[in-house]
C-alpha positions in Angstrom: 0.0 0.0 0.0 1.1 3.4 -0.5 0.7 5.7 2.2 -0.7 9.4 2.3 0.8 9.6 6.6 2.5 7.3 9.6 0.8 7.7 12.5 3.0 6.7 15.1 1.1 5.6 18.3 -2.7 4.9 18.9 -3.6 6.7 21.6 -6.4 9.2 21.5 -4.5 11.7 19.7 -3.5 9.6 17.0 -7.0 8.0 16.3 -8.7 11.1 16.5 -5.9 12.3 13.7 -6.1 9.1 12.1 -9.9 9.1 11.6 -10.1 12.9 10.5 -7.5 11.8 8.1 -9.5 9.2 6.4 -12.4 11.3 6.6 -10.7 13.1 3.8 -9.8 9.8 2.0 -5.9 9.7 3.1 -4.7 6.0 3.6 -2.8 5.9 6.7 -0.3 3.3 8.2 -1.0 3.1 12.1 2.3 1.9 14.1 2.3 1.4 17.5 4.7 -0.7 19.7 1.8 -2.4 22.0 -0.1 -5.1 21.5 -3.8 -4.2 19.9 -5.2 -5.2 23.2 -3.8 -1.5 24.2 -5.5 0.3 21.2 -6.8 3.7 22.7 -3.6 4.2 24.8 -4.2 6.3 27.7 -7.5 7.5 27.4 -8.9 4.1 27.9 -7.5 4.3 31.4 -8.8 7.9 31.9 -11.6 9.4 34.3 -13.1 10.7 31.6 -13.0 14.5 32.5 -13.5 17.3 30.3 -12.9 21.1 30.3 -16.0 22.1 29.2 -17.2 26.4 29.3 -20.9 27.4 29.8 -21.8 24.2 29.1 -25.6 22.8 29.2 -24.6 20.9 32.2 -22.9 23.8 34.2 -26.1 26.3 33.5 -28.6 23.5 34.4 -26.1 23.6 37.8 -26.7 27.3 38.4 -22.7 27.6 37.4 -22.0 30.9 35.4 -19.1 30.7 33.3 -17.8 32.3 30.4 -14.6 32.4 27.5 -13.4 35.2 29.6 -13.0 33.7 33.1 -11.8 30.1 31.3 -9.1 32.3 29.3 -8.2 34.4 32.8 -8.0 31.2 34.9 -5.9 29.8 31.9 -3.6 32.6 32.2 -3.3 32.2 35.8 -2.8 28.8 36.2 0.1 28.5 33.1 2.0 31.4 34.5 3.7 31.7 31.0 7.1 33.1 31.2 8.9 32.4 28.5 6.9 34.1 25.9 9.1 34.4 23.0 10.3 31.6 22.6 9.3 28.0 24.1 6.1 29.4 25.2 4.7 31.2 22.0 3.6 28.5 20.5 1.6 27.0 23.5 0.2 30.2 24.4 -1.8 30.2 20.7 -2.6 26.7 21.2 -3.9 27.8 24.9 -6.1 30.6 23.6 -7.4 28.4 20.6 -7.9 25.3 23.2 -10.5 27.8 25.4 -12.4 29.4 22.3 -12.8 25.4 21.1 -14.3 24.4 24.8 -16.4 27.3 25.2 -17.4 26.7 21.5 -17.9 23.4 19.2 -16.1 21.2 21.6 -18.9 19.6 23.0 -21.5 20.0 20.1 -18.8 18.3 18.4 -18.3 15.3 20.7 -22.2 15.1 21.1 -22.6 14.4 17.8 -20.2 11.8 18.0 -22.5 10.2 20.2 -20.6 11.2 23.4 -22.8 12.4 26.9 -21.9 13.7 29.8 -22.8 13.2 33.5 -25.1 15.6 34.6 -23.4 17.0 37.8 -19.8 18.7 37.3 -16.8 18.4 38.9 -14.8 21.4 40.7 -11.3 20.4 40.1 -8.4 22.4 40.9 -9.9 25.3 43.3 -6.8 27.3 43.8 -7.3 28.8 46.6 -5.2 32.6 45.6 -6.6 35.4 44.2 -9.0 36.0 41.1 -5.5 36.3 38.8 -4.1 33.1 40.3 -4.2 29.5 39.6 -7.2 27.3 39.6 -10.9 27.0 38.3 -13.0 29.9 39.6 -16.1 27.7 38.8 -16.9 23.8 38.2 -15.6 23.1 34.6 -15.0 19.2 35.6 -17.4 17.2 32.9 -17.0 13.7 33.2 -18.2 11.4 30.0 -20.4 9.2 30.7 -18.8 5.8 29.7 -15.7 7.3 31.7 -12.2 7.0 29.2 -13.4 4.2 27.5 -16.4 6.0 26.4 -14.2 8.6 24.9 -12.2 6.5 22.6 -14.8 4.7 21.4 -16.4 6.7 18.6 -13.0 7.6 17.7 -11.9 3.6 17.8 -15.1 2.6 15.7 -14.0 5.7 12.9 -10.7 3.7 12.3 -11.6 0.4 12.7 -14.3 1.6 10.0 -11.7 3.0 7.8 -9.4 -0.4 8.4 -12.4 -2.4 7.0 -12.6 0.2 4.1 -8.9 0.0 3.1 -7.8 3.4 4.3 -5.9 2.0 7.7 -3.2 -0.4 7.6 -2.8 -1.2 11.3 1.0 -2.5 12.5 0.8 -3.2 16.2 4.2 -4.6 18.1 6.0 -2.1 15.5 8.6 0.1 17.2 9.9 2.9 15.4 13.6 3.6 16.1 14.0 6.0 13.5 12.4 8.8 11.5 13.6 8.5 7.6 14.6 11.9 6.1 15.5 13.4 2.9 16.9 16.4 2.1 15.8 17.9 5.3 12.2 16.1 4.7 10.3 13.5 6.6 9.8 10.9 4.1 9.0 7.7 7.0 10.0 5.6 10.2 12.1 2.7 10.2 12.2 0.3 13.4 11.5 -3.5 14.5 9.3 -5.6 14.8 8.7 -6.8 18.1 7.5 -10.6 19.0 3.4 -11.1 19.3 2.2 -10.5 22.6 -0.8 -11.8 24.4 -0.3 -9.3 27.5 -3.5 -7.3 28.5 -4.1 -3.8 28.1 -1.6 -1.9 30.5 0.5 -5.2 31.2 4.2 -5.1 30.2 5.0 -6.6 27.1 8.0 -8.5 25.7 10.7 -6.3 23.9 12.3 -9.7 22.1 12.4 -8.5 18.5 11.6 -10.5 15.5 11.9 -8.6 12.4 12.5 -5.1 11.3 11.0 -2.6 9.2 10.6 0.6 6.9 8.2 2.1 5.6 7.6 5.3 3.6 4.6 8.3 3.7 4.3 11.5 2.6 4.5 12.6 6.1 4.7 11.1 9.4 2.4 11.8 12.4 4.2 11.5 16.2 1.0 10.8 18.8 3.7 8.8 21.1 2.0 10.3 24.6 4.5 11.3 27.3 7.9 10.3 29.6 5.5 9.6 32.8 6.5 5.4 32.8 10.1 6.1 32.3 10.9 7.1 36.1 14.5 7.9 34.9 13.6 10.5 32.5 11.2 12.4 34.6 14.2 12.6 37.0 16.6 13.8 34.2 14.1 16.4 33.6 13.1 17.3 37.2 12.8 21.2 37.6 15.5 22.3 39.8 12.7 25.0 41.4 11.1 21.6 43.7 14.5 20.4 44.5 15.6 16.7 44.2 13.0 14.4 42.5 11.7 12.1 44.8 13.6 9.0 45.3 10.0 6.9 45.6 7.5 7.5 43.0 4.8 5.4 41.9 3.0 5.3 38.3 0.2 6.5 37.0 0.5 4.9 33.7 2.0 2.0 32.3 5.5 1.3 31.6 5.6 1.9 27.8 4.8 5.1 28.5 8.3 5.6 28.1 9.1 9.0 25.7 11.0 7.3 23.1 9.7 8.9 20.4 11.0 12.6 21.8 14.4 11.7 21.7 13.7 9.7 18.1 12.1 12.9 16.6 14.4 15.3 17.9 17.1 13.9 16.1 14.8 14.0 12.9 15.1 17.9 13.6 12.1 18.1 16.1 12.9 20.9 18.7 11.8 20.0 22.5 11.0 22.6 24.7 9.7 23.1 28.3 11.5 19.9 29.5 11.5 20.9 33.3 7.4 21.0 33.0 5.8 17.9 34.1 2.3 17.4 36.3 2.4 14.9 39.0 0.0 14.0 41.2 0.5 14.3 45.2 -3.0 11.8 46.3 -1.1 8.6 44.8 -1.7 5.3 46.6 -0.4 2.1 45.8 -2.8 0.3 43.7 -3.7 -3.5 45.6 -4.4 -5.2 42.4 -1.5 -3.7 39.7 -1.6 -3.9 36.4 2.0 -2.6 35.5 4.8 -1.7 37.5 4.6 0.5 40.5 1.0 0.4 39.7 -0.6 3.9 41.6 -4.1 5.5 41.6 -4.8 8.6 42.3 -7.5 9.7 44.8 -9.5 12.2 43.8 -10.4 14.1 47.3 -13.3 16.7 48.3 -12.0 19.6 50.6 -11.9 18.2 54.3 -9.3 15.8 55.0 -6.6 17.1 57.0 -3.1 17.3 55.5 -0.1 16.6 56.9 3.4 16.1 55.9 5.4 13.3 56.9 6.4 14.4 60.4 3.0 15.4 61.3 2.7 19.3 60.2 -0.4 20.5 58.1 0.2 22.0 55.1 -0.1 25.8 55.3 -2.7 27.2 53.0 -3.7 27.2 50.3 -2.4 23.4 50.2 -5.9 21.7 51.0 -7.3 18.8 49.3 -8.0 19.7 45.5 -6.6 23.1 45.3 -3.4 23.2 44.0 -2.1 20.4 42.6 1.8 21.6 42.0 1.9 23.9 44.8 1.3 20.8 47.1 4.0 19.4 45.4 6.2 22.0 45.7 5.6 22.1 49.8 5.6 18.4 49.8 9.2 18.2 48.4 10.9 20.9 50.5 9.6 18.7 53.8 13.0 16.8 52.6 10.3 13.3 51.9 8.4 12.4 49.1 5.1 11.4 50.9 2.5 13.0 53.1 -0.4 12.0 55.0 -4.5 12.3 54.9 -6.3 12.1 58.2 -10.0 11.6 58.1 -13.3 9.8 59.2 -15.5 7.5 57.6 -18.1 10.4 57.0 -15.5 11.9 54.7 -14.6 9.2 52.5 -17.4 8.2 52.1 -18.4 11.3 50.2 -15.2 13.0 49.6 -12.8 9.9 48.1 -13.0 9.7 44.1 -10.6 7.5 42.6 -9.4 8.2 39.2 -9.4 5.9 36.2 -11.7 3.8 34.2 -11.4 0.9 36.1 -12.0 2.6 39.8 -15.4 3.8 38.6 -17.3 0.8 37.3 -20.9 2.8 37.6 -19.7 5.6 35.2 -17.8 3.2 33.1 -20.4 0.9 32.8 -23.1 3.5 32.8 -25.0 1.6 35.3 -27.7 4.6 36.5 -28.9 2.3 39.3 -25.0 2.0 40.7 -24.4 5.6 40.2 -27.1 6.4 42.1 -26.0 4.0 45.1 -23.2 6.3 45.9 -25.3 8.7 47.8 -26.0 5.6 49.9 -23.7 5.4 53.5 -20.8 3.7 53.1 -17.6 4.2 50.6 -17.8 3.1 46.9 -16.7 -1.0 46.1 -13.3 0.4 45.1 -12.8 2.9 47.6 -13.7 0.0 50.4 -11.2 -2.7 48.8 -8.1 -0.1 48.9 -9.5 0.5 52.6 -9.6 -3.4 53.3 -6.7 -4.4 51.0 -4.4 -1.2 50.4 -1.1 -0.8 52.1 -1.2 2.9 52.7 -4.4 2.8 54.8 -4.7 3.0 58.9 -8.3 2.7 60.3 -8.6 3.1 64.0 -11.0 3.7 66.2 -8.9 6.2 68.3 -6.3 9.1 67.6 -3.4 6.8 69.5 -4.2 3.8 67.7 -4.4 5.3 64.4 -1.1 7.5 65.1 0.4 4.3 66.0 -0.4 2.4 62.9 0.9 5.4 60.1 4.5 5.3 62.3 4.4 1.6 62.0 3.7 1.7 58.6 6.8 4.1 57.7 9.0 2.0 60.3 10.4 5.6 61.1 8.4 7.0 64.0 8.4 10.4 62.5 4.8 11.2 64.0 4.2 12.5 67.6 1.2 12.4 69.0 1.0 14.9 71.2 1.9 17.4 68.0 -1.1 15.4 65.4 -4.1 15.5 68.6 -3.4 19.8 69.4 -3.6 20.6 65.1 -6.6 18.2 65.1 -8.3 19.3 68.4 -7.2 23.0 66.9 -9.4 22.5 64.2 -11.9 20.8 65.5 -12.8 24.2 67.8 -13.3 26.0 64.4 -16.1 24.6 63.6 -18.2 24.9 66.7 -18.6 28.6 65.1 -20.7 29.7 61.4 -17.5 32.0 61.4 -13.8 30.7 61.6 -10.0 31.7 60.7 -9.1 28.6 59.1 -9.4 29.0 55.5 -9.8 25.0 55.1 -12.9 25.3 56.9 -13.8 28.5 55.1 -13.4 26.4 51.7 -15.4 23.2 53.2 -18.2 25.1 54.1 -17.9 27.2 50.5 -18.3 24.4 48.8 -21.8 23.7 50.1 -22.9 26.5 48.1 -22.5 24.4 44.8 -25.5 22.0 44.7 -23.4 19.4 43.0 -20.7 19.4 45.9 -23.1 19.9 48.6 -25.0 16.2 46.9 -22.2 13.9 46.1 -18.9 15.3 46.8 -18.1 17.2 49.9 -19.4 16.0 53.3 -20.7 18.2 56.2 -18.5 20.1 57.9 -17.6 18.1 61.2 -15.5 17.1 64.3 -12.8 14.9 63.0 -12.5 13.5 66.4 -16.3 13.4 66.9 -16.7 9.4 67.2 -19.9 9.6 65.7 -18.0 10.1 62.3 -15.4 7.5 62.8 -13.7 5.3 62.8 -10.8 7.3 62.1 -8.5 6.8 58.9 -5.1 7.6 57.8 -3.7 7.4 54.1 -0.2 7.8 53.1 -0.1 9.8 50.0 2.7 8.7 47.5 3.6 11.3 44.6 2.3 9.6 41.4 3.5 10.3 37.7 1.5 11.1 35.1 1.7 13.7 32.5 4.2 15.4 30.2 3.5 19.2 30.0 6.7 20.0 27.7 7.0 18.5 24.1 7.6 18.8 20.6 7.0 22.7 19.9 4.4 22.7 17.2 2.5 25.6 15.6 -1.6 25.4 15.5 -1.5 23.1 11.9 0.3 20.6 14.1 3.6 20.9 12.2 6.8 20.1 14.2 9.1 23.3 14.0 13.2 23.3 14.8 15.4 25.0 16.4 15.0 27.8 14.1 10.9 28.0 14.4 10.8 26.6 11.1 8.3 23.7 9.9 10.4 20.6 9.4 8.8 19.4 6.0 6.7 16.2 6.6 6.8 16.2 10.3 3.8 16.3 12.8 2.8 15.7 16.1 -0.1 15.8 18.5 -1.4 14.9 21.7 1.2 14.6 25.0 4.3 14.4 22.9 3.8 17.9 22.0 2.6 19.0 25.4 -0.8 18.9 24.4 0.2 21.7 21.4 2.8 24.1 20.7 5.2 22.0 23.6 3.3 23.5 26.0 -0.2 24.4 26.0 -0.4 24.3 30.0 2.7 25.9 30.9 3.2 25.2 34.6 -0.2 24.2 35.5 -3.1 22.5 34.8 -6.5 23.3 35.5 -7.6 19.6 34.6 -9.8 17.8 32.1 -7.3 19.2 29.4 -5.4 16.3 28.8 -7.5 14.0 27.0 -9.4 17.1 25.7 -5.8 18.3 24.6 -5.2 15.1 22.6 -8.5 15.5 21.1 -8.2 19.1 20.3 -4.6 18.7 18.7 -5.9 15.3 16.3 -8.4 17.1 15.4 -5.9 20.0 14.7 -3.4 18.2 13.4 -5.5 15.6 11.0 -7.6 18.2 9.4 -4.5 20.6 8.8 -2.6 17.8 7.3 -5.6 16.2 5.2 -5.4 19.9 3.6 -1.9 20.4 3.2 -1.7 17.0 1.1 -4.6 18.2 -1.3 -2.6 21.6 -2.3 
């Protein structure tokens, strides 16, 4: 077959490129180094949350939003500082990321036969001023279906277009290099890795059995990120949090491993924004892995107390769902790389979310009688077997006890007592008053005033060592890795520029590996629900621009 474009990976990015492609009648060669069992890549595994601006769903929630607080949070949250150069490119993708979410986004995705669940998340509060990082309103819209219900209309597309002759599929094809020609992309080159029966997630073999090459008019990168290669997120660790942790867990599987950077930078790709990288500080070990270092992020309401690992809450605004990197940040300079939730069974039973596909069977399965069981006492199935079978849960029925079981879990005796029962019983005054000086408190009770927190996600203000709400629960927080914000700088037709700022001819890329457009598009933050909508909006992008480019 003669190929119109490579796509190289199938994750969301590269079907939703590969299907916009065909749409315009381009034949495409789809290479990916994982069995087909991991078709979808990422996404699969995904919540399922979308950025989403005055959406249906956020004006049936009394929720005003608009373009123009999106676009300010934006600004706030990216804190872009390096303007002309490795930021100009992700600051246009930014601006033409918000106009498509408060726009066609989800009139597009609706058509596609994607729906949403009715009540919307509040991720990423912030917690600074109106300038400064976070969402100033609930812009959390989860798919209903979850990730799984994302990539499939874009899944169907190609495997439609496979049937029709327009996609020659290669899985278990690593590409090791990127063919070029008088400065020109001209195809990928690579071996052929033995068949693999391993299930979607589960490491595969590396044995190789063949090799290959393979030619295109131009060649697509949709590789995803470096966050299941623990070595290069330490390479790249921004000096500004100090050392990387020595213990991290991971949030996606190991062939997440950033190959393809390295490969298309020496095709004349330029990298920028290395040192940008979003990790998540709510990682716990998951009981039942499916890869390596297998971790799960929780996906907390507002009340649990925070501590770091010797005992000492986190100064504000580091509360549960706030700030995501400034937790980080605080986290790292406490000279550990783990911290510590203390909480009751009334908050985790309304408050604990875990993220992924596979931790929300009700959503995923779009069971409306099990959705509607979590408003019922008790935790969720999942959130009760990391409770019974997890490693970094203590439950207790007393303060001693449960301070007790977190030092015997470290085997390091770091917590005192004394110091954990005055911060709790300090708190616990606070909210014996309508009025307080704690600003967690101030954000608990806040919340109330959104109908969608005050039904399913944040409980009641209360006592933490009121027994009434107990038992009482401790969970060690590992950091987890996840995503890439730095990448292949790319300008808004999806075409790879060099170290000059110059298009290298033939040469694309969309989704993570160009940090979810123009290397970049988040700069130092994210406000959440952008990373599978960035590897939609950038296919999109990308496909269409490049289905035009190859009719002129």
């Amino acid at each position: 077959m003669n190929y119109d474009v490579i796509v190289v990976g199938t994750g969301l990015a590269g079907l939703v490129a590969a299907s916009e492609l065909t749409d315009a009648d381009k034949k495409v060669l789809l290479l990916d180094q994982e069995p087909e069992a991991s078709f979808g890549g990422q996404a699969w595994w995904s919540f399922g949350g979308l950025f989403l601006v005055d959406s249906p769903e956020q004006r049936r929630m009394g929720i005003k939003d608009s373009r123009e607080l999106a676009w300010q949070d934006w600004l706030g949250a990216a804190g872009f500082d390096r303007e002309e150069d490795e930021d100009y490119w992700g600051k246009k993708w930014a601006k033409a990321y918000v106009d498509f979410a408060s726009g066609e986004k989800r009139k597009w995705l609706y058509d596609l036969g994607v729906r949403f669940f009715p009540v919307v998340g509040w991720a990423e509060r912030g917690g600074y001023l109106a300038e400064g990082h976070g969402n100033s309103v609930p812009r959390f819209h989860i798919v209903w279906g979850t990730g799984p219900g994302l990539v499939k209309p874009f899944e169907d597309r190609v495997r439609k277009a496979m049937a029709n002759g327009l996609v020659d599929y290669r899985p278990r094809h690593r590409v090791n290099e990127l063919l070029t020609e008088k400065g020109a992309v001209i195809g990928a080159r690579g071996e052929i890795l033995v068949p693999s029966s391993a299930a979607r997630g589960e490491a595969s073999s590396r044995d190789v059995v063949g090799d290959f090459e393979f030619h295109a008019k131009a060649v697509m990168v949709t590789s995803g990120g470096i966050g299941g290669n623990h070595e290069l997120i330490r390479k790249n660790w921004p000096a500004r949090l100090g050392e990387a942790p020595k213990n991290m867990i991971s949030g996606v599987p190991q062939h997440v491993d950033g190959r393809m950077l390295a490969i298309t930078e020496k095709a004349g790709g330029r990298i920028v924004n290395r040192d940008r990288m979003w990790h998540y500080t709510e990682g716990i070990k998951n009981w039942n892995p499916v890869w390596p270092m297998h971790g799960i992020r929780i996906l907390p309401g507002p009340s649990s107390l925070w501590l770091d690992a010797t005992g000492k809450r986190f100064p504000a605004p580091n509360f549960p769902g706030f700030d995501t990197l400034g937790t980080l940040d605080a986290i790292m300079k406490t000279g550990y790389d783990y911290s510590w939730f203390i909480l009751t069974q009334k908050i985790i039973e309304k408050e604990f979310a875990l993220s992924g596909s596979e931790q929300n069977p009700d959503l995923t399965g779009k069971s409306i009688k099990k959705v509607l069981a979590r408003v019922l006492p008790g935790p969720t199935s999942p959130v009760k077997a990391f409770m019974d079978k997890g490693e970094d849960f203590v439950i207790a029925n007393t303060l001693p006890e449960l301070v007790a079981g977190m030092n015997k879990l470290t085997a390091v005796n770091l917590l005192n007592l004394d110091d954990i029962e005055r911060q709790i019983v300090a708190r616990d005054r606070e909210i014996d008053n309508k009025f307080t000086k704690d600003l967690q408190i101030t954000a608990m009770r806040g919340a109330q005033n959104y109908l969608g927190d005050k039904l399913i996600r944040v409980a009641s203000p209360h006592k933490i060592l009121d027994a009434k709400m107990g038992p009482l629960i401790a969970v060690r927080l590992n950091i987890v890795s996840r995503k890439t914000l730095g990448g292949l700088q790319t300008d808004l037709s999806g075409r790879v520029l060099d170290s000059s700022g110059n298009p290298v001819p033939g040469l694309f890329a969309a989704g993570e590996v160009s940090g979810f457009g123009g290397g970049g598009i988040h700069g130092y933050r994210s406000l959440e629900g952008t990373f599978v909508g960035g590897c939609l909006f950038t296919g999109r992008q990308a496909g269409r621009a490049l289905a035009k480019e190859l009719e002129s």
